[in-house]
N, C-alpha and C positions, 0 to 999 in steps of 0.2 A: 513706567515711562515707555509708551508707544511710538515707536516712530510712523508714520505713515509710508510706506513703501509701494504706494502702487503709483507714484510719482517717477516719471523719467524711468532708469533705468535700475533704480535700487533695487537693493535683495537678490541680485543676480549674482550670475559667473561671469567676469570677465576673462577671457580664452584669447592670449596672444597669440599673431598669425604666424604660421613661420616664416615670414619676409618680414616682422617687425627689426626693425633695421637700432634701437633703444638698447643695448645690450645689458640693460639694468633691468629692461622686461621682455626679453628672448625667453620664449618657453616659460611661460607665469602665467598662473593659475591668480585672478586675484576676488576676492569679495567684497562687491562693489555696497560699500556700508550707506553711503549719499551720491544722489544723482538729481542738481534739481540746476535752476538758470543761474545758479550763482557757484556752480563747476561740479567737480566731484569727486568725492573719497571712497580710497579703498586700502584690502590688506593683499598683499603677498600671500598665497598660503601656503606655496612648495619651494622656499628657499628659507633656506634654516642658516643660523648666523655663527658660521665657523669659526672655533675655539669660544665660544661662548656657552656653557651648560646653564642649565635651572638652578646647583648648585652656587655657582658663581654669581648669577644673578641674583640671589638672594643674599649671599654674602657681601654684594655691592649696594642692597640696595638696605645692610644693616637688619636681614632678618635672619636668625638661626634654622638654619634647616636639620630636619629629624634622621634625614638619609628617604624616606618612605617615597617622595615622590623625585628622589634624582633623575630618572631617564628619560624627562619629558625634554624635547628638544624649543630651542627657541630660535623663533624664526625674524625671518627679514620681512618688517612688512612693506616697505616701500622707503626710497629717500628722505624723505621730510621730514621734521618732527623726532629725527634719533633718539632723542629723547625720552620719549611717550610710550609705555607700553600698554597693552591690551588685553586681554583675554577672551578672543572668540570661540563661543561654549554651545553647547546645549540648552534648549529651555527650562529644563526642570531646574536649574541650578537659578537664585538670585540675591545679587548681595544688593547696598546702598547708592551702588552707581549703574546698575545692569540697566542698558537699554536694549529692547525687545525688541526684533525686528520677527518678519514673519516665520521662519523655520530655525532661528538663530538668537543671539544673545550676545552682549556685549559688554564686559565689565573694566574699569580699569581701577581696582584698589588693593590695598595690599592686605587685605582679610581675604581676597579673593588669593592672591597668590599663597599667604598662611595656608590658607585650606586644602588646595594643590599639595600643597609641600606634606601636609599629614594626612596625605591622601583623602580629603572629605571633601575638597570640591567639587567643577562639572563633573558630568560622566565622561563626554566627549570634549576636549578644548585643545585649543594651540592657545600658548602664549607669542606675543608678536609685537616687535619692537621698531618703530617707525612705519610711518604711511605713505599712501601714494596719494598724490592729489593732482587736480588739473584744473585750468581757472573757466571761467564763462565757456561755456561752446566747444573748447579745448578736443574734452572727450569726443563728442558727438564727432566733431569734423575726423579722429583718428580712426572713427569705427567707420567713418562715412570713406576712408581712403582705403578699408578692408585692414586693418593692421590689430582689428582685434575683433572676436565676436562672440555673441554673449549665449549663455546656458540660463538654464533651472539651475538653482541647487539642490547639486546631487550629496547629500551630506555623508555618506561613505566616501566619496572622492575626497571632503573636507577632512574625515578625520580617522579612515581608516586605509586609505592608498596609502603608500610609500611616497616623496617628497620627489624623487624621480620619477615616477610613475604619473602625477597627479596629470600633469600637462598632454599626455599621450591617452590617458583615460576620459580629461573633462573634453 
């Protein structure tokens, strides 16, 4: 499953300004998954969801964890969708639901989080729970008023910077 991403502004970084005045995306790093005329999605990728472990998410979501991958943090991916969680990974990694985008991967099933959990999944991932989304034109007019701007993916900044750091590095 390919996404086509050389459409609008996907596969990018989105880089909040420091005047973004949204204090749900002050200092957010996000990964912009969709960007097309009918709006556009992304993840959080340095704000992690306090008092919520990998641990506990598995135990809520009714899987047995082995202990092997406890200290993987899990993050806030945006307001919407609480719900939904994700796995943004690495390529080499692919289960039944992975959508491929250009330097990234995108899975959301729970053989993917099984495998995390006994450590045989991605190499690189964040798990990430809820998204950010914005309707028709939304984005464009926010980045048109300077209140965000966009990078390459730097995938060390995605999955080996510090979660404080991410925003001052991307």
């Amino acid at each position: 499953d390919e996404f086509d991403a050389d459409f609008y502004f996907t596969g990018q970084l989105l880089i909040a300004m420091p005047g973004m005045r949204d204090e749900q995306f002050y200092k957010t790093v996000i990964y912009l998954c969709a960007h097309t005329d009918e709006g556009a999605m992304g993840l959080v990728l340095n704000q992690v969801i306090k008092g919520l472990s990998f641990p506990n998410l598995l135990e809520q979501l009714g899987i047995e964890e082995n202990g092997k991958g406890g200290a993987v943090p899990v993050h806030f991916g945006g307001p919407v969708e609480a719900g939904r969680g994700f796995v943004l990974h690495s390529n080499e990694y692919v289960s039944e639901t992975t959508t491929k985008f250009k330097n990234l991967s995108i899975s959301s099933d729970y053989n993917t989080l099984l495998k995390i959990a006994d450590n045989k999944g991605p190499k690189n991932k964040l798990i990430i729970i809820g998204i950010s989304s914005w309707g028709p034109g939304q984005l464009d007019g926010e980045i048109e008023k300077d209140s965000w701007v966009l990078s390459e993916i730097k995938e060390e900044i995605i999955f080996k910077v510090e979660n404080d750091k991410k925003w001052k590095n991307a």
